[in-house]
C-alpha positions in Angstrom: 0.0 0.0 0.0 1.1 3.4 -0.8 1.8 5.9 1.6 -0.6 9.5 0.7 1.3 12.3 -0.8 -0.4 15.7 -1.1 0.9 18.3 -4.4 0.1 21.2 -5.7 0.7 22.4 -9.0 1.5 26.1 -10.1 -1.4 27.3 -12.9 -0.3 30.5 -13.8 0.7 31.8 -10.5 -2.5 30.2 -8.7 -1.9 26.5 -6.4 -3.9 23.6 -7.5 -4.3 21.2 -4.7 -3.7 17.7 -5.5 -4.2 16.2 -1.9 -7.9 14.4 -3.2 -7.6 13.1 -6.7 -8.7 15.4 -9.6 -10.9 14.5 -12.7 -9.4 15.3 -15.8 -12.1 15.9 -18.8 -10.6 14.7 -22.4 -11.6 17.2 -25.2 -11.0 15.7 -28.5 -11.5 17.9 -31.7 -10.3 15.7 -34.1 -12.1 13.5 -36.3 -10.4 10.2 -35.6 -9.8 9.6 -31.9 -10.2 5.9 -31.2 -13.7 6.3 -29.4 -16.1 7.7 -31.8 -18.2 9.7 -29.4 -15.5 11.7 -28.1 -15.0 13.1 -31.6 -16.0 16.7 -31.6 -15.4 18.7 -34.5 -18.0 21.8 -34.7 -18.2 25.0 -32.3 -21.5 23.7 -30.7 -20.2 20.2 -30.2 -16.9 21.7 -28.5 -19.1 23.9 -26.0 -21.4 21.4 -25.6 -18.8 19.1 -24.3 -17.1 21.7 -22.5 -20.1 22.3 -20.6 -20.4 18.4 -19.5 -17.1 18.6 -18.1 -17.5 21.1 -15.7 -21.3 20.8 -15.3 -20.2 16.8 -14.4 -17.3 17.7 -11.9 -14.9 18.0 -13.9 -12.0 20.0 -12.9 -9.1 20.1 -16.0 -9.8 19.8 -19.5 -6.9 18.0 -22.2 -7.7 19.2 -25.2 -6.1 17.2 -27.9 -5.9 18.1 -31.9 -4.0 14.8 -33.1 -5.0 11.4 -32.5 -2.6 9.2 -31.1 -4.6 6.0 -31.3 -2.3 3.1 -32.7 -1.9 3.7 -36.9 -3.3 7.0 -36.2 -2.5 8.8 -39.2 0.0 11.8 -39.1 -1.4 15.4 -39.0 0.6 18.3 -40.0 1.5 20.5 -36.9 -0.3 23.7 -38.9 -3.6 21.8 -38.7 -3.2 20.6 -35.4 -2.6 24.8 -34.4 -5.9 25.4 -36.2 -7.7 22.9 -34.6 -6.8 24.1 -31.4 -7.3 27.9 -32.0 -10.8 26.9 -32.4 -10.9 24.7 -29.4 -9.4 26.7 -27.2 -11.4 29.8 -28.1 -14.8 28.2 -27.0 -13.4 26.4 -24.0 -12.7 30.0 -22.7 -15.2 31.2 -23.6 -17.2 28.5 -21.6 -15.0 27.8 -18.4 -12.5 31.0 -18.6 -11.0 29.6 -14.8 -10.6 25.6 -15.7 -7.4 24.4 -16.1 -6.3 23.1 -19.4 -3.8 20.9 -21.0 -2.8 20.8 -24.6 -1.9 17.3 -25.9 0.3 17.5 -28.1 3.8 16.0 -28.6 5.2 19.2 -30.4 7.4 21.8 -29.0 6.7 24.5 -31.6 2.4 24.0 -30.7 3.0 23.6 -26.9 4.7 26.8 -27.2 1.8 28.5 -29.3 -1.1 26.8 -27.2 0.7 28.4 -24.1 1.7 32.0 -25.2 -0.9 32.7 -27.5 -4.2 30.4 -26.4 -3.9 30.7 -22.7 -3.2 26.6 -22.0 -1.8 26.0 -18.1 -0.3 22.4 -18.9 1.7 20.6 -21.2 0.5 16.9 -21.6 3.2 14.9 -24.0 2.4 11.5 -25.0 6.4 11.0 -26.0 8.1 12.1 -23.2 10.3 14.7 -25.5 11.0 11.6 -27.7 9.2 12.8 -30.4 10.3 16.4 -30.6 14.3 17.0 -29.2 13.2 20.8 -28.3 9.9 19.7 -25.8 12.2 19.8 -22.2 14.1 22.9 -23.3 10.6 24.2 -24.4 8.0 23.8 -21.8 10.8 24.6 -19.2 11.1 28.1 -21.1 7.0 28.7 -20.5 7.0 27.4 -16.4 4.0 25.8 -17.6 3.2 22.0 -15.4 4.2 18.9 -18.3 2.9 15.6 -17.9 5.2 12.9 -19.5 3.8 9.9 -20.2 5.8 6.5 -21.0 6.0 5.5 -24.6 8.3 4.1 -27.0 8.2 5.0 -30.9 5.7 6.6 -32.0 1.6 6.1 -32.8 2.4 4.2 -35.2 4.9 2.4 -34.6 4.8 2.1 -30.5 2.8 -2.0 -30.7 5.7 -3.3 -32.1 8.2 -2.3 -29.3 7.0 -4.3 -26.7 9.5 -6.3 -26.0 10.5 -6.0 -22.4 12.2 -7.7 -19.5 10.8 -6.3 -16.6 7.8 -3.8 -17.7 7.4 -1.6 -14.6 11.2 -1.3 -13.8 12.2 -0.7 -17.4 9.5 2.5 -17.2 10.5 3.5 -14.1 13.9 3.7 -15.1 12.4 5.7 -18.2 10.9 8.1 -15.3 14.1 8.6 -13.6 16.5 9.3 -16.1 13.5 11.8 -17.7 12.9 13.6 -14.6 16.6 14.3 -14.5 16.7 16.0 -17.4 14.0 17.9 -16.9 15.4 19.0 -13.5 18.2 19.9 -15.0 16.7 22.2 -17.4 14.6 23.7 -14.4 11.3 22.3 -15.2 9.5 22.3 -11.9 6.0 20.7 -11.6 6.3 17.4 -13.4 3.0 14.6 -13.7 4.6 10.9 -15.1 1.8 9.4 -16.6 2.8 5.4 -17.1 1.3 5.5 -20.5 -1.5 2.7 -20.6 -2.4 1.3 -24.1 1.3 2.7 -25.3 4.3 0.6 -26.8 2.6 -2.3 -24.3 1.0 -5.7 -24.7 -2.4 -6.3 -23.3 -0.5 -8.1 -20.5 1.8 -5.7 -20.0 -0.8 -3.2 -19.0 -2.3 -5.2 -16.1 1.4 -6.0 -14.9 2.1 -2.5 -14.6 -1.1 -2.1 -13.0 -0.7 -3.9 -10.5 2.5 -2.2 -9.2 1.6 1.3 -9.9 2.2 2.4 -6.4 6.0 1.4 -7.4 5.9 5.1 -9.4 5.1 7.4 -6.0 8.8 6.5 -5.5 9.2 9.5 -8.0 7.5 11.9 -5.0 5.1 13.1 -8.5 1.8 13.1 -9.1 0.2 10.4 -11.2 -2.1 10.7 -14.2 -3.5 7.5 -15.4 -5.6 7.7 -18.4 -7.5 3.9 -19.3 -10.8 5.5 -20.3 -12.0 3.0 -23.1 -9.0 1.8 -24.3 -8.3 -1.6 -25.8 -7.2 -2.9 -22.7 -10.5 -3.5 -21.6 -12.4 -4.1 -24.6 -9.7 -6.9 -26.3 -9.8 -8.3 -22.8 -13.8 -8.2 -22.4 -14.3 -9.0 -25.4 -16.1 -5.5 -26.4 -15.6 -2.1 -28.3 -14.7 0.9 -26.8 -18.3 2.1 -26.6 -18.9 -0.7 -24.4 -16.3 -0.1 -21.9 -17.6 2.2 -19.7 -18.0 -0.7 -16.7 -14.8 -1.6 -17.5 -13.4 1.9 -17.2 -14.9 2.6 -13.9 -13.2 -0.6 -12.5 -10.2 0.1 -13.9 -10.1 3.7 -13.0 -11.0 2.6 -9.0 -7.8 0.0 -8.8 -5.3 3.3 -10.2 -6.9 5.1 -7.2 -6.4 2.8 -4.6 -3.0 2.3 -6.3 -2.0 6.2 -6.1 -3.5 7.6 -9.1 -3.7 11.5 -8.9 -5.4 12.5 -12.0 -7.9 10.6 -14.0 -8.1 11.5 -17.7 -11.2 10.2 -18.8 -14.1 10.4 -21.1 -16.5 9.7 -18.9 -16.4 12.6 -16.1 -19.6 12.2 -13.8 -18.9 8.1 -13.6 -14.9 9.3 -12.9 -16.3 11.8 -10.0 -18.1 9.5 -8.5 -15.2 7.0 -8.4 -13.4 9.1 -6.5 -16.0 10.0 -4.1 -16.7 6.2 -3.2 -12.7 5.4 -3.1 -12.4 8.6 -0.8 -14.8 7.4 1.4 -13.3 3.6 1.8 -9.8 5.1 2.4 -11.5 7.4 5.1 -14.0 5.5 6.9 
């Protein structure tokens, strides 16, 4: 069992409390993320959904403008800009005070998201791996960056799975990232352990099951298992049909130290967190 750690996280000057677990909305406005009803491509649909999130309890937003599903196909980084101009404008417009993350494994559109659309977080599915300029970068804006665990790239990342010991070979990833981010003076890091990315079905569970080995870092953890194919090859379903599984999943990465949720599915997510609260309380 774990031992609680309380962070905060510096959004533009103002302390976000991390000592209960947050609910992190995901905004896609693409029109090819993996689960179909997340897609949301026109001004009403973005405000729509932006209005769920908070109306549900959600408190950040990720708003992502290229899909990283596996043999996603590549989108230039000028259309992933435009994308999120658009995004970004309405989500303002909607929740002006909500925290948002761009995700987005380009330096040159972390940068632009940041100093020109307003975004508090960088949220980097490649851990710098995909652009050599993303540490230097985001430790230039003092904005929070969440690296995740991956290896290749969207398309390529199910073909390097091949690993001896799952959790210490990403820990190790952690630990040598973190350094270099230090060392650059980055200052409020979230390691994400990447679920669904460059990892077998197996694999996922495995590093499930010894999440709590990551708090070693002393960093807040973001899991994000909403829908993925980690439930539904292993149930047997589709993505729109993983809700149940979701919710199951998303309790065990709480009670294994999870500090962030990014999920789909917000009020079900909220609720999770209410009912694990409660067990570790009572």
């Amino acid at each position: 069992m774990f031992i609680p750690q309380s962070y905060t996280l510096n959004i533009r000057g103002r302390l976000m409390n991390l000592s209960e677990p947050h609910v992190m909305g995901i905004l896609n406005v693409t029109p090819d993320s993996f689960y179909e009803a997340s897609r949301k491509n026109t001004e009403e649909d973005i405000r729509q959904r932006v209005e769920q999130i908070v109306a549900e309890g959600g408190t950040m937003i990720d708003v992502g403008a290229y899909s990283s599903r596996p043999g996603a196909e590549d989108v230039s980084a000028e259309e992933e800009m435009r994308r999120l101009r658009m995004g970004m404008g309405i989500v303002r417009a909607v929740a002006p005070e909500i925290p948002v993350s761009i995700d987005t494994f380009r330096a040159d559109v972390a940068r632009m998201a940041v100093e020109e659309l307003g975004a508090d977080i960088v949220n980097d599915i490649s851990g710098g791996e995909l652009d050599g300029r993303m540490f230097e970068t985001v430790a230039k804006l003092g904005v929070p960056y969440i690296l995740m665990h991956m290896r290749g790239n969207p398309k390529t990342m199910q073909q390097q799975t091949e690993y001896e010991n799952v959790t210490v070979e990403v820990m190790q990833y952690f630990a040598q990232k973190v350094q270099q981010l230090r060392d650059l003076g980055q200052k409020d890091i979230i390691i994400d352990p990447g679920y669904g990315f460059a990892k077998t079905l197996e694999q996922n569970y495995e590093l499930l099951r010894q999440q709590e080995e990551l708090k070693a870092f002393g960093l807040p953890i973001l899991v994000g298992v909403s829908r993925k194919s980690m439930i539904y090859r292993l149930l047997g379903s589709s993505p729109a049909e993983s809700l149940n599984g979701t919710t199951v999943l998303n309790t065990i990465a709480l009670m294994k130290g999870a500090d962030i949720l990014r999920v789909h599915d917000v009020k079900e997510a909220v609720e999770c967190v209410r009912l694990v609260k409660e067990m570790k309380t009572s």
